[in-house]
C-alpha positions as CSV (number, residue, x, y, z in Angstrom):
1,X,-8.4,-51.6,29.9
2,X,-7.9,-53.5,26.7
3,X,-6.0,-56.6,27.1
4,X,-4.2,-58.8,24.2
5,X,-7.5,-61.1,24.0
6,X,-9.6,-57.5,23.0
7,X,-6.7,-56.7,20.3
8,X,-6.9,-60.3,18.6
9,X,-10.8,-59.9,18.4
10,X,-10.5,-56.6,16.5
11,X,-8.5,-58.0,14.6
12,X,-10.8,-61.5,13.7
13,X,-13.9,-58.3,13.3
14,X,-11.9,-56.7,10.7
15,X,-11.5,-59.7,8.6
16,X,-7.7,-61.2,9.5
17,X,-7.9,-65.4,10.4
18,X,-6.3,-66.6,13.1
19,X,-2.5,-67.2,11.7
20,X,-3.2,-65.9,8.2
21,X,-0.6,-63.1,6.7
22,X,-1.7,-59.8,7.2
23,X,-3.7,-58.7,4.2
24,X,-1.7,-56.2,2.2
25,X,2.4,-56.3,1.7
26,X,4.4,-55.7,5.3
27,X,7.6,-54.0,5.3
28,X,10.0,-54.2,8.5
29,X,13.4,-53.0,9.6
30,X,15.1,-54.3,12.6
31,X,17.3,-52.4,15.3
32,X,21.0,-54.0,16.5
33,X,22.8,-52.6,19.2
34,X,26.9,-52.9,18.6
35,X,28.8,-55.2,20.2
36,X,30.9,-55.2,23.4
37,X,33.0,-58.2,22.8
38,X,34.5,-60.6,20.2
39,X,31.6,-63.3,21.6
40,X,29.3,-60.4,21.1
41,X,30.3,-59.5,17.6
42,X,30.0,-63.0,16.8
43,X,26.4,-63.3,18.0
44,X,25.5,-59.8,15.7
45,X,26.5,-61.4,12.6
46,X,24.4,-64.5,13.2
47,X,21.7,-62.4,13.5
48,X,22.2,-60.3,10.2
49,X,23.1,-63.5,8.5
50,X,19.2,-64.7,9.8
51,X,17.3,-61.7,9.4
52,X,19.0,-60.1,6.3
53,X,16.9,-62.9,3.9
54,X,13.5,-61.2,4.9
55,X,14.5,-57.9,3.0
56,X,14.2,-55.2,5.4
57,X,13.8,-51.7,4.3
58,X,16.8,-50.7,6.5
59,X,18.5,-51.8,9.8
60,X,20.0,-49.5,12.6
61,X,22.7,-49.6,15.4
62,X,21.9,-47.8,18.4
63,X,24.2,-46.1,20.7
64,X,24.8,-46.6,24.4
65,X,22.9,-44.7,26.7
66,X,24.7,-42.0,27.1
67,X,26.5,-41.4,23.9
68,X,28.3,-45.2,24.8
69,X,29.5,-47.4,22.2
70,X,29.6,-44.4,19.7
71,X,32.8,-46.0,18.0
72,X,31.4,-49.4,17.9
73,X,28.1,-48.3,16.6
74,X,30.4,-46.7,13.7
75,X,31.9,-49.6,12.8
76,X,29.3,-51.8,13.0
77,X,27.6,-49.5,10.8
78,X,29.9,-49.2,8.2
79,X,30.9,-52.7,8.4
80,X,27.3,-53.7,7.1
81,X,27.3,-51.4,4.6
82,X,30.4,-52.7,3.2
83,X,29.7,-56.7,3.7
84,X,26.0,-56.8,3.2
85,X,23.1,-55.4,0.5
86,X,21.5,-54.2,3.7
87,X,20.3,-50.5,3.7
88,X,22.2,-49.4,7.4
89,X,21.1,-46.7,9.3
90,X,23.2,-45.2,12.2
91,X,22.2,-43.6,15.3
92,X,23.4,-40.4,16.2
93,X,22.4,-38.2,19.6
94,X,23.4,-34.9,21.2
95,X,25.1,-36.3,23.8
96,X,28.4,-35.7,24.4
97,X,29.8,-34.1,21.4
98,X,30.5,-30.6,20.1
99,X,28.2,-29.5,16.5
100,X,31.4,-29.9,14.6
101,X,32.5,-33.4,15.7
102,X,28.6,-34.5,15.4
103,X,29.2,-33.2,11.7
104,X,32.3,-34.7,10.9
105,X,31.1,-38.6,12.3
106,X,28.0,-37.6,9.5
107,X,30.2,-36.9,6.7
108,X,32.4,-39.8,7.5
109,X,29.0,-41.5,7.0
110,X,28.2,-39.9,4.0
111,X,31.7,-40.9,2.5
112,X,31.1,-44.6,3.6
113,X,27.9,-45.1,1.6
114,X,25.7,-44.0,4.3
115,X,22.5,-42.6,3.4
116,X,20.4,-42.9,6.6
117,X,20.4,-41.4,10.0
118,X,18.1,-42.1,13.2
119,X,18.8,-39.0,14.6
120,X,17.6,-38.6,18.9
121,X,18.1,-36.5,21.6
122,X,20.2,-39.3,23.2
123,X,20.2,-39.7,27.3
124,X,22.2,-38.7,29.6
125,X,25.6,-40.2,30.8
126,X,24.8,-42.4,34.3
127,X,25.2,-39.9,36.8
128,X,24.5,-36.8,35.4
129,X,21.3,-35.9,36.8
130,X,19.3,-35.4,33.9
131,X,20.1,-34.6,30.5
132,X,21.7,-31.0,29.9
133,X,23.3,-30.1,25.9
134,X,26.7,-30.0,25.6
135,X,28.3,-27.0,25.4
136,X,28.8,-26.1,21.9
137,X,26.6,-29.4,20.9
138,X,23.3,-29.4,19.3
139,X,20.9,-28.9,22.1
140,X,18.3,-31.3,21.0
141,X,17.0,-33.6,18.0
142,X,15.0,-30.9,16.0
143,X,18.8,-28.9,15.9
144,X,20.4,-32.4,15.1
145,X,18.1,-33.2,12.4
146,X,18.2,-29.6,11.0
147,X,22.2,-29.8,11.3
148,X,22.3,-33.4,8.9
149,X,20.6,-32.0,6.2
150,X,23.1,-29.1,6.1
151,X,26.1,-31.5,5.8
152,X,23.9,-33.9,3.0
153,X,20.7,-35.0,1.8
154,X,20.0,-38.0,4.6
155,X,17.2,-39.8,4.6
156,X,16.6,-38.9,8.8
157,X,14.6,-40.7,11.2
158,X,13.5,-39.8,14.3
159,X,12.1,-41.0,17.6
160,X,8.1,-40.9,18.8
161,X,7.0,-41.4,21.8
162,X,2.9,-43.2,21.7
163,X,3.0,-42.9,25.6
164,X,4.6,-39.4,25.6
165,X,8.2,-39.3,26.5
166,X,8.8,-39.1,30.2
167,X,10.4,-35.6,30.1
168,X,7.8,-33.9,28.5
169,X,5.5,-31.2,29.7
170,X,2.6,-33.2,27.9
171,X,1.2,-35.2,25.0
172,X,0.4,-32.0,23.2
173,X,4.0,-30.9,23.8
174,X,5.0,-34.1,22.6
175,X,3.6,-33.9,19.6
176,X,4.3,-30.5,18.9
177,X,8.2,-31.6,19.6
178,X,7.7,-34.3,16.6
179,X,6.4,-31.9,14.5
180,X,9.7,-29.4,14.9
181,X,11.6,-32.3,13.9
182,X,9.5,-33.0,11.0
183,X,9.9,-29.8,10.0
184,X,13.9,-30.1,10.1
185,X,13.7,-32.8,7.9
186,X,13.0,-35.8,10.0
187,X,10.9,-38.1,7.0
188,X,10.1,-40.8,9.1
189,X,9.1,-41.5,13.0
190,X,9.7,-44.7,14.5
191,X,8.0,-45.5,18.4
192,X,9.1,-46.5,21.4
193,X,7.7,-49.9,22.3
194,X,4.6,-50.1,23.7
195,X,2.4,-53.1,24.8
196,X,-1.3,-51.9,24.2
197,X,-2.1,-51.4,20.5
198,X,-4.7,-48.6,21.4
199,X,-1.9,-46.3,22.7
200,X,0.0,-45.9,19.6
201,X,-3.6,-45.5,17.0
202,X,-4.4,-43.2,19.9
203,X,-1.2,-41.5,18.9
204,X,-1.7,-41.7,15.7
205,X,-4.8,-40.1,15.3
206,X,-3.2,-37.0,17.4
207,X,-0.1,-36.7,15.4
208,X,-2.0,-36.7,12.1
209,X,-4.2,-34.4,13.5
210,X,-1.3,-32.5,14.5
211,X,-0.5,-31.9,10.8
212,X,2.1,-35.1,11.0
213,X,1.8,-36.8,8.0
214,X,5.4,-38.8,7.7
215,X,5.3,-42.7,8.1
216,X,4.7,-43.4,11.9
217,X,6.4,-47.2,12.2
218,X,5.3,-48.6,15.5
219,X,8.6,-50.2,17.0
220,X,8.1,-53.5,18.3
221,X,10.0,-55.2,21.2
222,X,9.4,-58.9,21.6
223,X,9.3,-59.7,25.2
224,X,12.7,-62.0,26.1
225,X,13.3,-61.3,29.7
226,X,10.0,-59.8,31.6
227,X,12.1,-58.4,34.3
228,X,14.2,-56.8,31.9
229,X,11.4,-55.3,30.2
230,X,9.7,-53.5,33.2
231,X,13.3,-51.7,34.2
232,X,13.4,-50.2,30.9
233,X,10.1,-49.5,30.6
234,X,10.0,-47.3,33.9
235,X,12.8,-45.4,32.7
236,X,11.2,-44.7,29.3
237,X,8.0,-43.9,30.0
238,X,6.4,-47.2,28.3
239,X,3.4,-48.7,30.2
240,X,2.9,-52.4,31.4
241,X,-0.5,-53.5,31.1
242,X,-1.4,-55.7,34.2
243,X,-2.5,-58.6,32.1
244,X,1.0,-59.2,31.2
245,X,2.3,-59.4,34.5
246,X,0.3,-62.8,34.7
247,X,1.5,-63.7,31.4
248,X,5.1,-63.8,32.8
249,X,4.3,-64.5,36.1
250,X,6.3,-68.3,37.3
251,X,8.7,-68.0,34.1
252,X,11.6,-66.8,35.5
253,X,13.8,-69.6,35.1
254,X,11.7,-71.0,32.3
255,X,12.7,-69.4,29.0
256,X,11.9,-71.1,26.5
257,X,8.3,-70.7,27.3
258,X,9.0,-67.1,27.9
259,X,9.8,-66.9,23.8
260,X,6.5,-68.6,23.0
261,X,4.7,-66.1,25.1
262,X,6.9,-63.7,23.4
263,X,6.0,-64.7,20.1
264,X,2.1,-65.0,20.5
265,X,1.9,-61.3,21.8
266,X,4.5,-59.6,19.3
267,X,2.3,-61.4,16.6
268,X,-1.1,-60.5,18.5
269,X,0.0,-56.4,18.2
270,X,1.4,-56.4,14.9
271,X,-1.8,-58.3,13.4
272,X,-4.1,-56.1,15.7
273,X,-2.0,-52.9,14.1
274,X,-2.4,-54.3,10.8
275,X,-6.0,-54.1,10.7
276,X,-6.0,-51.0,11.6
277,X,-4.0,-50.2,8.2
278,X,-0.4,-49.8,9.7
279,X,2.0,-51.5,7.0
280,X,6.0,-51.6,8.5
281,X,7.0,-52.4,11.8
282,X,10.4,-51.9,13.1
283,X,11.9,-54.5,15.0
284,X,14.0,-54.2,18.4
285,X,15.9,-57.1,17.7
286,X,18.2,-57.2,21.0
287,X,20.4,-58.9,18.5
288,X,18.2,-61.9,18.7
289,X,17.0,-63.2,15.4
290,X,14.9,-66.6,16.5
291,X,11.8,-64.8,17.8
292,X,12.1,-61.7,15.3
293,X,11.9,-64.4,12.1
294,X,8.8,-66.2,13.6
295,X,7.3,-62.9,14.0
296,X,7.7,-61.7,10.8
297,X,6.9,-65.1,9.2
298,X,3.6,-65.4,10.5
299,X,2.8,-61.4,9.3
300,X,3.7,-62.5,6.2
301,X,7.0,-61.8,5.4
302,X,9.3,-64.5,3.7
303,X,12.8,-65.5,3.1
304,X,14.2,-64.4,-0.4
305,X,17.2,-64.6,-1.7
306,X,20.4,-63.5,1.2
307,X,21.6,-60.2,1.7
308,X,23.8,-60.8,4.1
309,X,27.7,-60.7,4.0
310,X,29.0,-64.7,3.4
311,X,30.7,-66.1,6.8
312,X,34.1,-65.2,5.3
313,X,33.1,-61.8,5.3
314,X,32.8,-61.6,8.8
């Protein structure tokens, strides 16, 4: 199995010093998720306020599993747009809505200044045994892409899974469930996180054989609470290599060297990635902006003049 010692050495073969920028320009676009409370709201905009300088091509706002947080996410959406030069990007899913009230929350969008959507599947409500469409709803994301671009042109992203998504029969029907979003519309695929660099050119090589040929942005989570990490990751289908389970291991009350770890392997993957010719990373923020700045600094990527909203805005 390759570990993260095997990925930095591929990347030293191909060329790329230790702590050097990655050669070739790096784009990025980070991921918020809306907040639940004033506090909350508060923390958000310190993180756009950090992150905005670094000029990402876009940033999105998830929902709530389950379709959760949908009016939040709206706001927070539109909010941005309004405030900052930022390039937003909502989320919409399938969950819990009919075809015409997922349409009218895209032409609100589109009336706000919205030009992108990350459009997914979305999971089930807690409790519901498994994810079923709503009656009268788009049944999954190839319908929900299809059904943006009939309301307006949106620039629509849409959700690939390097490890193949938990629900699905098998890689190749993975794939071949990419693809019938692609051919909706979807011009861009962003990953679920993954921890082994190998798994998503792995991918990559089988969705461009596949006939794939939209950007494929590996989405990288930097590692804040291990714990944390490993819940979600059995629920999405996204492996933990066994190495990092000693990387962690004794720093559960010790968080600031949790962050450094953090830091090193987020770093490690991108640079590893970069080598390999990937160019844009997207970011799962978790609305913290400290460890997502380093990372991007070392790739590279620096400060220009701020995009974000002044604190009066907010």
């Amino acid at each position: 199995m390759t570990t993260a010692a095997d990925s930095t050495l591929a990347a030293l073969r191909a060329g790329l010093p230790i702590a050097a920028p990655c050669d070739g320009p790096i784009d990025v676009s980070f991921e918020f998720f809306p907040p639940k409370t004033d506090k909350m709201q508060e923390s958000l905009w310190t993180c756009i306020r950090r992150l905005a300088p670094l000029r990402p091509k876009f940033v999105s706002v998830t929902y709530g599993a389950g379709g959760t947080t949908r009016e939040r996410t709206h706001e927070t959406v539109v909010d941005i747009r309004r405030k900052t030069d930022l390039e937003p990007a909502a989320h919409l899913t399938c969950v819990g809505a009919t075809r015409e009230e997922v349409d009218a929350v895209a032409r609100h969008y589109w009336e706000a200044g919205i030009r992108h959507i990350v459009a997914l599947r979305g999971d089930a409500p807690e409790g519901a045994g498994g994810y079923g469409p709503h009656p009268g709803g788009y049944a999954y994301a190839a319908d929900l892409v299809a059904g943006l671009k009939k309301v307006a042109d949106f620039e629509v992203s849409v959700a690939a899974y390097p490890e193949t998504h938990p629900e699905a029969q098998s890689p190749d029907a993975d794939v071949e469930n990419l693809k019938r979003k692609v051919d909706a519309g979807a011009t861009r695929a962003i990953s679920q996180y993954f921890f082994n660099p190998e798994d998503f050119l792995r991918f990559r090589d089988r969705v461009r054989a596949a006939g794939i040929t939209v950007p494929l942005v590996p989405g990288i989570l930097p590692v804040t609470n291990f714990a944390t990490v490993c819940k979600f990751s059995a629920a999405c289908g996204a492996g933990i290599p066994p190495w990092m389970h000693g990387l962690f291991d004794g720093l559960d009350e010790d968080p600031e060297t949790r962050k450094l770890i953090a830091a090193t392997l987020a770093i490690e993957t991108c640079r590893a990635l970069a080598a390999e010719g990937v160019g844009e990373f997207h970011f799962y923020t978790l609305n913290r902006a400290d460890l997502t700045y380093a990372i991007c600094h070392v790739l590279g990527v620096r400060a220009r003049a701020a995009a974000a909203a002044t604190p009066a805005a907010v």
